[in-house]
C-alpha positions as CSV (number, residue, x, y, z in Angstrom):
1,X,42.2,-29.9,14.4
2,X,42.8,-28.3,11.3
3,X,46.2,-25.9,11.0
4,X,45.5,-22.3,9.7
5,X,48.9,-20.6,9.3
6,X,50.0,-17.5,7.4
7,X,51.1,-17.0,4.3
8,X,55.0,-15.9,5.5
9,X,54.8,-19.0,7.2
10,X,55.4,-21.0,3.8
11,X,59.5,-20.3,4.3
12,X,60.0,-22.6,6.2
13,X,59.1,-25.8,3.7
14,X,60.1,-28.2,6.3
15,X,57.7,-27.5,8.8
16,X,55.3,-26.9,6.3
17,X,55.3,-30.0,4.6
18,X,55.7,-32.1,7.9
19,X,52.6,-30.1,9.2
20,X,50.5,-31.3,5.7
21,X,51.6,-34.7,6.4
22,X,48.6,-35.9,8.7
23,X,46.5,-33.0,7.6
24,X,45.5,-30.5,5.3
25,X,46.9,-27.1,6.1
26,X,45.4,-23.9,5.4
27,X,47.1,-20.7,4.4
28,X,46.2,-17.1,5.1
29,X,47.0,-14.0,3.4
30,X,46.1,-10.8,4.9
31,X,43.9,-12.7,7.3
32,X,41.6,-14.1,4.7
33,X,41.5,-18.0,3.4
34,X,43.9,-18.4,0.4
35,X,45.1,-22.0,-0.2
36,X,45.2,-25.3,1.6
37,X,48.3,-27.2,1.7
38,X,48.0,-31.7,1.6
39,X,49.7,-34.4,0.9
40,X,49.5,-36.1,-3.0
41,X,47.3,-39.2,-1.3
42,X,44.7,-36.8,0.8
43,X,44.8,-34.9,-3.0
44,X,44.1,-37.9,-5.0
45,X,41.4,-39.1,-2.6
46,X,39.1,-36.2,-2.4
47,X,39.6,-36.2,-6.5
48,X,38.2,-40.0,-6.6
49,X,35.3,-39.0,-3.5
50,X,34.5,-35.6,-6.5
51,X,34.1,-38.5,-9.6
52,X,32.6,-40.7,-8.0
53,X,30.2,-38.0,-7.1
54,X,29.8,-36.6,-10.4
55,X,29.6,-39.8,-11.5
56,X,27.0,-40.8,-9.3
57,X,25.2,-37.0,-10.3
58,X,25.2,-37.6,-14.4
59,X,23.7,-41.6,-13.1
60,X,20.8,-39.6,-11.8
61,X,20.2,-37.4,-14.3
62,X,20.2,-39.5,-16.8
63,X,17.7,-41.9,-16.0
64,X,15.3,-39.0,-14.9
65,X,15.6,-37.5,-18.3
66,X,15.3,-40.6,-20.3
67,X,18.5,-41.3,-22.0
68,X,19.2,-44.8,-20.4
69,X,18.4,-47.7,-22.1
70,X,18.9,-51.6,-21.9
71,X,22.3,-53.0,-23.4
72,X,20.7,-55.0,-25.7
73,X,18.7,-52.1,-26.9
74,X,22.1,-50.1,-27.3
75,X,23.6,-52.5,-29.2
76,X,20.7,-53.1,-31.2
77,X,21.2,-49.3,-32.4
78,X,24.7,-49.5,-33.0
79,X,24.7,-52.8,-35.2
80,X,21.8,-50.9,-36.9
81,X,23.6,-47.7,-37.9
């Protein structure tokens, strides 16, 4: 379950950071949602999972609106120009 701690709880680091370890922690301030508190490799996960995504978004697009085309075709036009 995830932590939901407030903000004045941030003094002590140690707890803090040992809390984060496993996973994400979110922080309060003046009841409401403020920041969320993870370790580097939940971070640079959830950044690969949001490429890949848009990634995966711009693929879509792009063949619906007609830009892709074949390799050879590519190349063709690059030799060309």
């Amino acid at each position: 379950m995830a932590a939901i701690v407030p903000i004045t709880e941030m003094r002590n680091t140690a707890k803090m950071f040992e809390m984060s370890e496993k996973e994400p922690v979110y922080i309060t301030k003046n009841g409401y949602g403020s920041r969320v508190l993870m370790n580097i490799e939940t971070y640079n996960r959830i950044k690969e999972l949001m490429l890949d995504i848009e990634l995966e978004e711009a693929y879509k697009r792009s063949e619906t609106d007609g830009r892709n085309v074949e390799a050879h075709t590519f190349l063709k036009r690059l030799r060309d120009e």
